[in-house]
C-alpha positions in Angstrom: -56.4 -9.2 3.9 -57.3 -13.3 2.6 -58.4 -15.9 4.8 -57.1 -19.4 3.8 -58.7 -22.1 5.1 -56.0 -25.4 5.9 -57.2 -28.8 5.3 -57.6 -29.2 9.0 -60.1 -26.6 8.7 -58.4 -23.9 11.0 -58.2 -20.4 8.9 -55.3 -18.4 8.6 -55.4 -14.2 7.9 -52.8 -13.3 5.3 -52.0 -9.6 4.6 -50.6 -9.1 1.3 -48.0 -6.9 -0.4 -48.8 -6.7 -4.1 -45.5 -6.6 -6.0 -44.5 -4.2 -8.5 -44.2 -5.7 -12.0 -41.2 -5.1 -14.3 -41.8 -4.6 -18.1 -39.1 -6.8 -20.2 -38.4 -6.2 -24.3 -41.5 -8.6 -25.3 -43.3 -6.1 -23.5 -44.5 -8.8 -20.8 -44.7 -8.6 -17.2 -42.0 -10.5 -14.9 -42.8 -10.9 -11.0 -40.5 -12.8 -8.4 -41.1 -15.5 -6.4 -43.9 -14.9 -3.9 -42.5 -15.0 -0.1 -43.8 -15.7 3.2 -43.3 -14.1 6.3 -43.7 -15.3 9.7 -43.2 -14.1 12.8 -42.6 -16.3 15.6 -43.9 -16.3 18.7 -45.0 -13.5 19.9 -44.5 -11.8 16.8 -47.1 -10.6 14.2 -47.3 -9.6 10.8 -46.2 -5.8 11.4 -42.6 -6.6 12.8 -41.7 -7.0 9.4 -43.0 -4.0 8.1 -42.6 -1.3 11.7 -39.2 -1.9 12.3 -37.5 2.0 11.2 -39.2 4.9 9.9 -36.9 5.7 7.3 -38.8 4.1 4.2 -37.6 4.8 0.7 -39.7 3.1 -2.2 -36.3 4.0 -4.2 -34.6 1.3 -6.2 -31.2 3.1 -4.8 -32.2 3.7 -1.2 -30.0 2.2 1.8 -31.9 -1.2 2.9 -33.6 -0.9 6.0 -34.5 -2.9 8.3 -37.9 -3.4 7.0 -38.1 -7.0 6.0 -40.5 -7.4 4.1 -40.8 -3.8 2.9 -37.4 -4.3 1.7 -38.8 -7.4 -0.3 -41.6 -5.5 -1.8 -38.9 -2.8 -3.3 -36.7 -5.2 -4.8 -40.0 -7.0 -6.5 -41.0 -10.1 -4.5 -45.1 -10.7 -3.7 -45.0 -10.4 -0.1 -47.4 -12.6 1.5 -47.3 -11.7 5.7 -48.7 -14.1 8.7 
């Protein structure tokens, strides 16, 4: 969990999926873009990561319907709201 604080002074609770990092031939790390999830309203942070139960960290499982799960497996930095 990180609290950022806006320059209007409200502060915001991000949850954070750390990325996995891929090794390339120089033998340094690559990551992909960060994301940002947001529900709307109504919605929180755990929509994107409740929606089946069948979760496979597997590079060759079936995507689900796991947003940002489903991000995390393919490498992003997933950043939640």
């Amino acid at each position: 969990m990180h609290n950022v604080t806006t320059s209007g002074g409200y502060i915001i609770e991000l949850h954070r999926i750390v990325a996995k990092s891929n090794g390339n031939s120089n033998g340094n790390t690559i990551k992909n873009h960060p994301v940002i999830l947001q529900p709307g309203l109504m919605g929180t942070s755990s929509d994107f990561l409740m929606a089946s139960a069948d979760f496979s960290a597997d590079e060759g499982a079936p995507m689900g319907a796991d947003m940002g799960l489903e991000l995390f497996k393919r490498g992003y930095d997933v950043w939640l709201r």
